[in-house]
N, C-alpha and C positions, 0 to 999 in steps of 0.2 A: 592302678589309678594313673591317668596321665601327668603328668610335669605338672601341668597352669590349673589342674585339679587339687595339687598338692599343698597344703599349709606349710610352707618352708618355715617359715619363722615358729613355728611352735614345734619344730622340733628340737628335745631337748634333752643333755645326757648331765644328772647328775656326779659332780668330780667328789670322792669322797671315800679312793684308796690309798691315799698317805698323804705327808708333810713335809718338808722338809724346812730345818732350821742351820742357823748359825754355826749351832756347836756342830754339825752334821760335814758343814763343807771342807773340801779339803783345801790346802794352803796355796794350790792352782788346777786350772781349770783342767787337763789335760789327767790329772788326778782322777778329779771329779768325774768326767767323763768316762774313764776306764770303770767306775764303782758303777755309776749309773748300765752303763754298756753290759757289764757280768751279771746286772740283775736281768737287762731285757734277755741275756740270754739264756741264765735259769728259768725265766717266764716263756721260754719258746717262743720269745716275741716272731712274728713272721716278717721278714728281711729286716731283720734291729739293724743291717748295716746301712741299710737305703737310707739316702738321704736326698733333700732336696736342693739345687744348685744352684744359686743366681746368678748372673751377670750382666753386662753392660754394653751394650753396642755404642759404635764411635758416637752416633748419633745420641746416646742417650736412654736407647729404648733399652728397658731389661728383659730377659728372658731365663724360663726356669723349667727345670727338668732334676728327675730322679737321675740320680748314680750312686752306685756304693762305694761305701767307705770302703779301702782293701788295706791301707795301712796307717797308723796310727805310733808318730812316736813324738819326743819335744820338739819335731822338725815341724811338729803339726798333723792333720790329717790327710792321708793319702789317697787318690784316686787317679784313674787310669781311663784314657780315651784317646779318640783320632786328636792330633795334633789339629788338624784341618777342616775338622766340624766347626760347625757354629760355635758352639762354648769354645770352641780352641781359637778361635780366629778371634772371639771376643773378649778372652782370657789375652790371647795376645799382645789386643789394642787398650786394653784396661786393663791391669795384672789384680783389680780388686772384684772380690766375690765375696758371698755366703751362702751356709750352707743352713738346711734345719733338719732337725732328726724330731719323727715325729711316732712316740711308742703309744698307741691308744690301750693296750692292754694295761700299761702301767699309769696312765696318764699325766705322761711329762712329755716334755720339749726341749731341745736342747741347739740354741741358735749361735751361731758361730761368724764373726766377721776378720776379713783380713786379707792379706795381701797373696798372692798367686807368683808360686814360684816352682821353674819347671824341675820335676824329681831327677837325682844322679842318674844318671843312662847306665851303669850299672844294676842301680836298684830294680829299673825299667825292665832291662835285663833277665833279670831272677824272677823278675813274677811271670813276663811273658813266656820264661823256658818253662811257669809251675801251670800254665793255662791248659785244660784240653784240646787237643792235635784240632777240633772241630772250631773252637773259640779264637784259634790261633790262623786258622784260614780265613776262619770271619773276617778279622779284625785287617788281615792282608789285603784283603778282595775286596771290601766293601771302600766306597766312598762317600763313608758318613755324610749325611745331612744337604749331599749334592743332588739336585732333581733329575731321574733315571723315567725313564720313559714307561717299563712294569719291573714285575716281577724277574721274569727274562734274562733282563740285566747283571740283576746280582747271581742268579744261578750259573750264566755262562761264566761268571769271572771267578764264581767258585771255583766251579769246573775246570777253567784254564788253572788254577794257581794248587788246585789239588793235583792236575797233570804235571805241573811245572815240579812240585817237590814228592813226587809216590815215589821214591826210592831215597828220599830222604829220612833220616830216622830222628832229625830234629830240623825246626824252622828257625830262621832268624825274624829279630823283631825287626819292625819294618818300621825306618822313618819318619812317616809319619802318626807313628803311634810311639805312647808313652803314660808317665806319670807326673802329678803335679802334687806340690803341697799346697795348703790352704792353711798357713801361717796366722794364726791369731791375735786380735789383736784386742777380743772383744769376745765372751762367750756368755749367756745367760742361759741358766739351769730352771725351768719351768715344772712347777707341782701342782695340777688342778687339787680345787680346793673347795670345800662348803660353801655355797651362795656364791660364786666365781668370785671368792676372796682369794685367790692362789697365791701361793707361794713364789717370788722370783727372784733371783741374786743373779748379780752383773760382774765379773771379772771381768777387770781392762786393765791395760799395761799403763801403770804409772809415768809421771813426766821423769824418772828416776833409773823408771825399769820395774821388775820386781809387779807381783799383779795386786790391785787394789778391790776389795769385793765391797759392794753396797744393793740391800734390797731395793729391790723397785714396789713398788705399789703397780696389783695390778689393773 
């Protein structure tokens, strides 16, 4: 059936595999998210780490794209890209983003806001020497998010940067790539629910410190 054939609006999925309450959350968000995160992975969620990433251009305009989570500690959550892509240049000029984790098998959400700060260049380090030799050329060669003219482009620069290191038995990580945290400051825990009466609790960082949790109505 075509698009303009289609009744978009009556499509419709009832929410009506769990709850979540009060006595349930843990005492911060970074908790919470690890409980949540071990169940999408018992449920074989399919990429539970993907997430989605917003940002800010100087102008104002935001833009959003998938990337995964790859680390996760009180420093916040961690991901990894060209320093010089778009999200990088606009993480640059704004250091604020969010993120949403979006698990349909389990049907929650879990949105995240806060301030962008770039990962230890050691940490950078460790993950880019635990990438495969093929991911590690990528990430060398490629000039994320810069307009190339085809295909062509990225293959010759493979090609050159695979000739440059074939007698090397490991790559350095290259400059313009790394890792960022996405430091919180702001995180809500979403449980669809019967007649989209969902379930939603908002962690945010007190005027004091210390995280403060209140339901939202959804």
């Amino acid at each position: 059936m075509a698009l303009n054939e289609t009744n978009i609006g009556a499509l419709r999925t009832e929410y009506d595999m769990g709850r979540l309450s009060e006595e349930e959350l843990a005492e911060n968000p970074i908790e919470q998210f690890r409980k949540w995160f071990d169940d999408a992975l018992g449920k074989k969620v399919m990429e539970p780490n993907a997430m989605t990433l917003s940002t800010v251009s100087p102008s104002g305009r935001p833009s959003s794209r998938v990337v995964l989570l790859k680390d996760l500690s009180e420093s916040g959550f961690g991901f990894f890209t060209n320093y010089d892509s778009r999200k990088g240049r606009e993480l640059e000029g704004n250091p604020q983003a969010a993120v949403l984790f979006f698990w349909p098998e389990l049907q929650r959400q879990v949105r995240v806001i806060g301030r962008i700060e770039k990962m230890e260049a050691e940490r950078s380090d460790r993950y880019f020497a635990s990438r495969p030799r093929g991911s590690q050329l990528g990430a060398i060669a490629s000039p994320q998010s810069r307009s190339i003219a085809d295909r062509s482009v990225l293959e010759e620069a493979l090609a050159a940067v695979r000739k440059q290191y074939e007698n090397s038995s490991s790559l350095p990580r290259p400059a313009h790539w790394g890792g960022y945290w996405l430091v919180p400051d702001e995180v809500e825990f979403w449980q669809g629910r019967h007649s989209r009466l969902h379930d939603r609790f908002s962690y945010k960082v007190g005027a004091e410190g210390g995280w403060r949790v209140v339901r939202l109505a959804p």
